[in-house]
C-alpha positions as CSV (number, residue, x, y, z in Angstrom):
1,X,-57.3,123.9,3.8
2,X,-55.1,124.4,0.5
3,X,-57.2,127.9,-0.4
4,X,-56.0,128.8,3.4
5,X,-53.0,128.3,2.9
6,X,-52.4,130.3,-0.5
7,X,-54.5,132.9,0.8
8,X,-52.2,133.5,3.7
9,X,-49.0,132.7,1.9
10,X,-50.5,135.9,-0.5
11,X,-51.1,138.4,2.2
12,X,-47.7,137.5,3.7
13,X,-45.8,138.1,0.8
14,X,-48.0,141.1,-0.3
15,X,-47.2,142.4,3.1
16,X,-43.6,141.9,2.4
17,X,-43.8,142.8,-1.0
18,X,-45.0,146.3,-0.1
19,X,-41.4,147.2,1.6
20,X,-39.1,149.2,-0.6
21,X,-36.9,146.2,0.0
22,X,-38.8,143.6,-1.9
23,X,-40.6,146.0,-4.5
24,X,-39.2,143.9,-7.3
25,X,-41.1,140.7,-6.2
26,X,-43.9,139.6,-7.8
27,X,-46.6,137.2,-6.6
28,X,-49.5,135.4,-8.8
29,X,-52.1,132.2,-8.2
30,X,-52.5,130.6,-11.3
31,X,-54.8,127.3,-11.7
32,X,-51.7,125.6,-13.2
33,X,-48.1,126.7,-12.8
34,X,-46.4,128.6,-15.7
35,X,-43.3,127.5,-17.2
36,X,-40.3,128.2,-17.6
37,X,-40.7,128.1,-13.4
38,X,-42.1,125.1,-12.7
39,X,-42.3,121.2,-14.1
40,X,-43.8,118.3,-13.3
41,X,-41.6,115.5,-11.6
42,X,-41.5,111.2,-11.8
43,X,-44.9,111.2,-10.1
44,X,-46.7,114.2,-12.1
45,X,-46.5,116.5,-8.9
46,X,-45.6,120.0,-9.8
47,X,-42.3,121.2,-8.9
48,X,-40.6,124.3,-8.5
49,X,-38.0,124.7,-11.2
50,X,-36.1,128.0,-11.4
51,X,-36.9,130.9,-9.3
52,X,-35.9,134.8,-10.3
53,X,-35.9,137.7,-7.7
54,X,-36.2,141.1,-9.2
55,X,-35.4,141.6,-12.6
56,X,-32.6,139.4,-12.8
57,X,-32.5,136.0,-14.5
58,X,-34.0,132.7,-12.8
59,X,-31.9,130.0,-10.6
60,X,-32.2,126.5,-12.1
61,X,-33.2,124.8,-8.7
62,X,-32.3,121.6,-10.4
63,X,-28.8,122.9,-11.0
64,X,-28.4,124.5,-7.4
65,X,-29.3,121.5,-5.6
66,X,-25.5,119.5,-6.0
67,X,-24.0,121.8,-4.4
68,X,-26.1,122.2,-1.4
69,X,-25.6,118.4,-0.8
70,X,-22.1,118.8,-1.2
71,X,-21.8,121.6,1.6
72,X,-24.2,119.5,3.5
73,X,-21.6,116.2,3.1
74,X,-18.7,118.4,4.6
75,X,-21.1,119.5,7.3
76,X,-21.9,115.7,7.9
77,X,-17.9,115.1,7.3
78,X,-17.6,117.4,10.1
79,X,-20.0,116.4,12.4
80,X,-18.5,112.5,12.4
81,X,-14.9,114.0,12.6
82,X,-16.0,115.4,15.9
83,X,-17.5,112.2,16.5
84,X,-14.6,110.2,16.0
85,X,-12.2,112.5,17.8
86,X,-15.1,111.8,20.7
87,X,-14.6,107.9,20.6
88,X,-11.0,108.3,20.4
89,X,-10.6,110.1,23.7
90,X,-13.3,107.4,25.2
91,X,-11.1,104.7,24.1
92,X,-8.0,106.4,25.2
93,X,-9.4,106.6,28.9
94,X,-11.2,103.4,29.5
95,X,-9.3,101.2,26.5
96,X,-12.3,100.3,23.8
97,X,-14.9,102.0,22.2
98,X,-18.3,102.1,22.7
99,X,-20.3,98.9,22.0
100,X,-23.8,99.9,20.9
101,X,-25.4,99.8,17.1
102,X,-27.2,103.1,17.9
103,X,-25.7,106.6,17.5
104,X,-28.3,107.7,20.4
105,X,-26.6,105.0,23.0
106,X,-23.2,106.3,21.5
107,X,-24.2,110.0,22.5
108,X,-25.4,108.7,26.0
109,X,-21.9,107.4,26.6
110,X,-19.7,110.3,25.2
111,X,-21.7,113.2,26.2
112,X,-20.4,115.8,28.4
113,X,-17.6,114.1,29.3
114,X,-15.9,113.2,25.5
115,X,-17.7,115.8,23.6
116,X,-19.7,119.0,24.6
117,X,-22.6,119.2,21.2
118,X,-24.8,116.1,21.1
119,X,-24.7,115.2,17.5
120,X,-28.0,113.1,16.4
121,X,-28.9,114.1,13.4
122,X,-27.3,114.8,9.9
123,X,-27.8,117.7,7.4
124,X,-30.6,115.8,5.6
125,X,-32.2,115.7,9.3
126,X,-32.0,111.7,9.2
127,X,-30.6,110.2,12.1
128,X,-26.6,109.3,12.3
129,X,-26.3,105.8,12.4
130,X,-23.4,103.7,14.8
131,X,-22.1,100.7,15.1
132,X,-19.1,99.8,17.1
133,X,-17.5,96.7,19.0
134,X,-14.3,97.3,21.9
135,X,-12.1,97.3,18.5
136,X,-13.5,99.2,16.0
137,X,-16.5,101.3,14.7
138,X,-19.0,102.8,11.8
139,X,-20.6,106.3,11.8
140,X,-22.2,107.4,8.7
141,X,-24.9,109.5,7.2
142,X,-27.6,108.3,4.8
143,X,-26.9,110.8,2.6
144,X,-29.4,113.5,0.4
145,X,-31.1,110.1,-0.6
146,X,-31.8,108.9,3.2
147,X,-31.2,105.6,2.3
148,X,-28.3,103.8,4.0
149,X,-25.1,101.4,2.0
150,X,-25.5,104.0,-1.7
151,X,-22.8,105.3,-3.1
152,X,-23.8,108.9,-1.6
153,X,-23.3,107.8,2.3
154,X,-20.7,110.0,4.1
155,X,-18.9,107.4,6.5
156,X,-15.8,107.1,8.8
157,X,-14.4,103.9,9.8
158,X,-11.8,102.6,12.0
């Protein structure tokens, strides 16, 4: 299955490689990854490390990886703004919020009527979680580590 898999992952990017776009790129099997472009992680599985396109320098992966989880927290931010701003219009009509601990009951009560986008998941594809009583509520996002109550949850109270 693996040999499959490199094979076809070869002929696709020899097939790309082969436009005048992507002339630059350059593709290669080894038995073991070469450094400076790969390292192993905590468990000893290889990793990819830095990746360079053309003749340009590499990107440090390790390096680039902050900052997509810090766009993906806004995105999360922004998803439970709209979230909120949902519940708030719910409990301006009927006078409480939703009751439930799950965000997929929560969606079953706002949507269409409070909010148009049914918003399940987060950035890190976990789901959002919920938890809410007639006086007050919890949405949050696990986070890049997917684990829920660390320091890297993205939450909005009220």
């Amino acid at each position: 299955m693996k040999l499959k898999t490199v094979l076809l992952a070869a002929a696709s990017l020899a097939f790309v490689a082969s436009t005048q776009a992507f002339a630059d790129i350059k593709f290669g099997v080894a038995a073991e990854p070469y450094a400076p472009f790969t390292s192993k992680d905590a468990s000893g599985k290889w990793v990819v490390a830095e990746v360079a396109f053309g003749g340009g320098p590499g990107v440090d992966l390790a390096a680039l990886w902050p900052s997509v989880n810090s766009q993906k927290a806004e995105r999360a931010r922004a998803d439970l703004s709209a979230v909120r701003d949902a519940l708030e219009a719910y409990r301006r009509a009927r006078g409480f919020y939703v009751v439930a601990e799950d965000s997929v009951i929560l969606m079953d009560y706002l949507s269409p009527r409070y909010i148009k986008q049914i918003i399940r998941l987060d950035p890190w594809h976990n789901p959002y979680r919920y938890a809410g009583t007639t006086g007050q509520f919890t949405l949050a996002s696990d986070g890049p580590d997917g684990k829920p109550n660390t320091a890297d949850d993205v939450i909005i109270s009220r």
